[in-house]
C-alpha positions as CSV (number, residue, x, y, z in Angstrom):
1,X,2.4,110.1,33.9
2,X,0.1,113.3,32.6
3,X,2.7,115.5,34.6
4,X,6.3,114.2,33.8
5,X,6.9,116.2,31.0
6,X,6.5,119.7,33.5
7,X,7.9,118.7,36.3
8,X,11.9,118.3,36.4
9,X,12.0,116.0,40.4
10,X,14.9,116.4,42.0
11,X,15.8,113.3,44.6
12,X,13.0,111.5,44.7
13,X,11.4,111.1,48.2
14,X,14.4,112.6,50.0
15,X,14.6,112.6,53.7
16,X,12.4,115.4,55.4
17,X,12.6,117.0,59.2
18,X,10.7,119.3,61.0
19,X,10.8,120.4,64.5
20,X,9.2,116.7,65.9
21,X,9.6,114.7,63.1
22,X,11.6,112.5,60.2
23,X,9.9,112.1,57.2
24,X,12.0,109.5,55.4
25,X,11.0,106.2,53.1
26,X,9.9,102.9,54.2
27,X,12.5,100.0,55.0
28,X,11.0,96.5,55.1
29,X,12.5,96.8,59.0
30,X,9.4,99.1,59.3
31,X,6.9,95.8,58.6
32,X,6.0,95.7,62.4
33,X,5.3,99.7,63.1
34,X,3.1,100.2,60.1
35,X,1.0,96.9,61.2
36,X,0.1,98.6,64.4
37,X,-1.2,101.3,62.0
38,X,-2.9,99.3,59.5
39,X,-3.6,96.5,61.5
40,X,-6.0,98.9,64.2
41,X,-9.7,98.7,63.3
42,X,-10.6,102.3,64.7
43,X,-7.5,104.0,62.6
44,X,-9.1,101.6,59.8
45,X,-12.4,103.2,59.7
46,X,-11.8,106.0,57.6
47,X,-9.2,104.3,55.5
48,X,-10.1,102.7,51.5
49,X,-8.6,99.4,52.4
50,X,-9.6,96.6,55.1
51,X,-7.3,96.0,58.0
52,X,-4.3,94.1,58.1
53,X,-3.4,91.3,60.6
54,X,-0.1,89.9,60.0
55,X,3.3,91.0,59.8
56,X,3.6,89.2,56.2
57,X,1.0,91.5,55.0
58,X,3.0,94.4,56.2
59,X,5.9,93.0,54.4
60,X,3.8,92.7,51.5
61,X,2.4,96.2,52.0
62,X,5.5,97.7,52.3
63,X,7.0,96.2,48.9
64,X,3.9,96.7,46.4
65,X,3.1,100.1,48.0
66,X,6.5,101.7,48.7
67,X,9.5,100.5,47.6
68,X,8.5,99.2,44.7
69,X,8.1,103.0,43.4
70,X,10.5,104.9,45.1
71,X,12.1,105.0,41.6
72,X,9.3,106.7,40.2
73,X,9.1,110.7,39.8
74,X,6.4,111.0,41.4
75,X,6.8,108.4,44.7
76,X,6.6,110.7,47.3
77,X,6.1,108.1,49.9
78,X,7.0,108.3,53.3
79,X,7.5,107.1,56.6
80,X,6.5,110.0,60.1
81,X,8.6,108.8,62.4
82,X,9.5,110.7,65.6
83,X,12.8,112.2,65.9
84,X,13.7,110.7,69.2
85,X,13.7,107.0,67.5
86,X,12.8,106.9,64.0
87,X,10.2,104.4,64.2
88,X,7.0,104.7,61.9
89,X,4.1,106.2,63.9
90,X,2.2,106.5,60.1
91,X,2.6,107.3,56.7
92,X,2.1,110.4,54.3
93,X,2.3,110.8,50.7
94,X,1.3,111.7,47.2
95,X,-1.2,110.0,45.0
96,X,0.8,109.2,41.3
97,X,-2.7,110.2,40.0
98,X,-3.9,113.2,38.3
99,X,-6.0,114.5,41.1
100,X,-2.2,114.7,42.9
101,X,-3.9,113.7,46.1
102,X,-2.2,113.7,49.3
103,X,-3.2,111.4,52.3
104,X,-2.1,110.0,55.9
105,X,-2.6,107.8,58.5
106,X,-1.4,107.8,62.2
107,X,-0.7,105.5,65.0
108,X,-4.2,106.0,67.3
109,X,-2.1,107.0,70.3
110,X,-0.6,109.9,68.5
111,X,-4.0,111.6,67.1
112,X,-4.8,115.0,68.4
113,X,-0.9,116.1,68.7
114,X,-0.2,118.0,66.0
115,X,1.8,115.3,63.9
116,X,-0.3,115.1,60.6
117,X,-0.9,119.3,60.0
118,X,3.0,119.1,60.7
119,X,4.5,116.3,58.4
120,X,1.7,117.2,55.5
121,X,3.5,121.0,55.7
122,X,7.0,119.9,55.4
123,X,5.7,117.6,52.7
124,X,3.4,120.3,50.8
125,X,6.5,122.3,50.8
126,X,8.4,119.6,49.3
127,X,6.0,119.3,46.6
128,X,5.8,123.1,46.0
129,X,9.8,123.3,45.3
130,X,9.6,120.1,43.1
131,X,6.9,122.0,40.6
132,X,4.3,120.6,41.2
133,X,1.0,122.4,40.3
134,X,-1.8,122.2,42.9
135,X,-2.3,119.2,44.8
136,X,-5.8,117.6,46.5
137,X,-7.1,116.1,49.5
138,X,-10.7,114.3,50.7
139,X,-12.3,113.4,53.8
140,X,-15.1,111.7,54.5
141,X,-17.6,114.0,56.1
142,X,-17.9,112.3,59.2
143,X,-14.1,112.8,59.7
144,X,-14.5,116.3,60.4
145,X,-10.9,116.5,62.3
146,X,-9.4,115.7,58.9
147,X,-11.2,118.9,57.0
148,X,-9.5,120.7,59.5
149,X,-5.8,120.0,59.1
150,X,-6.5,120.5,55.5
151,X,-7.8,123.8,56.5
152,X,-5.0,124.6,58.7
153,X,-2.4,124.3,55.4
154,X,-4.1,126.5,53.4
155,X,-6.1,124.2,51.2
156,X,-9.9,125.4,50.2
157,X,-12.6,123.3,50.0
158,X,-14.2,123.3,46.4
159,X,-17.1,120.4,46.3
160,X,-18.2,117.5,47.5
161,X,-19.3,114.1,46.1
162,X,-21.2,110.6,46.7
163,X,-18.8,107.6,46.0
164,X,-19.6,103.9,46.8
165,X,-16.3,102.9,48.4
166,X,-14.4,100.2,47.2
167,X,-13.1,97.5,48.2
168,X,-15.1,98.0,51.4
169,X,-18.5,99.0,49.0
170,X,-19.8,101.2,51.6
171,X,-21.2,104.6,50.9
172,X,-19.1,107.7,51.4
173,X,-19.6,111.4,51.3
174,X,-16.2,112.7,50.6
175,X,-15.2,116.5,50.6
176,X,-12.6,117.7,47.8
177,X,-9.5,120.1,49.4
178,X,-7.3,121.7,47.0
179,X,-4.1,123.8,47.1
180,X,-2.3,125.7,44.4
181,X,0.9,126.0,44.3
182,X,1.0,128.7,41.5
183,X,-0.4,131.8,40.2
184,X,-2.5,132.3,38.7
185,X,-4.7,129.4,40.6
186,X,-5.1,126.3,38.8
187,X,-8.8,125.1,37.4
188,X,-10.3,122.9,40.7
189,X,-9.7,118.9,39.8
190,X,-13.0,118.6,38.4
191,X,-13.1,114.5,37.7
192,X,-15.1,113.5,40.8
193,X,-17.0,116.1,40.4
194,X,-18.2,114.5,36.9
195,X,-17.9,111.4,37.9
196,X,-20.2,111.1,40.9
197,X,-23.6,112.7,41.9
198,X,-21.6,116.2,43.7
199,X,-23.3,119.0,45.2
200,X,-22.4,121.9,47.5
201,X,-22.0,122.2,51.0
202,X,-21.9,125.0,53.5
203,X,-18.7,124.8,55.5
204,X,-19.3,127.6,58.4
205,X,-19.4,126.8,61.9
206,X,-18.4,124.0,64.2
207,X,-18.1,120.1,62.6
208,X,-17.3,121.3,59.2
């Protein structure tokens, strides 16, 4: 990848904790807690892919999307789990792209607790002592809650964009995060910004 020959990984996707939380990779024993997540059409609604509805697609899912690349440098996939059982609740991790975008998904009975600004910290730290550069994050705009735990760690907003989303070919308004991780600040990832129609967008107030 464009970043391999800066970045010197150490373990790759080694097992995180925080105060609530295990951040750890995917078994295939997991199949049946991430279905609940992927599987739920309201969780769905702000997610890139359609819904799953069997546990052989979770199987599937886990093995193309996870341990399939844990060998890579940059697979920094994992698994939120709660401390008190280690079970899946939703996912976190790193795009192997250039835009280094991070993203999550959660368990619809666990929204609203804190969960995702706390396992996107432990991994944005994780990322920082690995080397990485900056990394990047979207929401749609009418996700609004998501802006804000990207707002909460730090991150800036720098533009937003029209995409038609695929596979689901719906249109999308999504709003570009970013964080550096050194100084001084690295360029904003500008490739959305040149591929689709972008403009600017006053972020003050409530519903940002």
């Amino acid at each position: 990848m464009w970043f391999e020959t800066e970045l010197k990984p150490k373990e790759n996707t080694p097992t995180l904790q925080t105060d609530r939380l295990i951040l750890r990779k995917f078994t295939m024993d997991d199949a049946k807690a991430l279905l609940a997540v992927l599987s739920d059409r309201e969780v769905n609604t702000f997610l890139p892919w359609f819904p799953l509805d069997t546990l052989e697609q979770a199987e599937n899912w886990i093995q193309s999307h996870y341990l399939d690349h844990y060998g890579d440098p940059w697979g920094y996939q994992y698994a939120i789990c709660l401390k008190e059982d280690n079970i899946p609740i939703g996912y976190i991790g790193l795009s192997p792209e250039e835009s280094l975008d991070f993203g999550y998904g959660l368990r619809r009975d666990c929204w609203g607790r804190g969960y995702a600004s706390e396992a996107s910290a432990a991994l944005l730290c994780r990322l920082r002592e690995a080397g990485f550069p900056y990394v990047t994050a979207t929401h749609d705009r009418n996700n609004p809650a998501s802006g804000g735990v990207m707002r909460k760690l730090g991150m800036t907003y720098r533009y937003s964009y029209h995409e038609q989303w695929q596979p689901k070919d719906i249109p999308v308004v999504f709003r570009l995060y970013q964080l550096d991780f050194r100084q001084p600040p690295c360029p904003t990832f500008g490739l959305y910004r040149e591929k689709y129609p972008s403009f600017v967008e006053e972020l003050g107030g409530e519903g940002r």
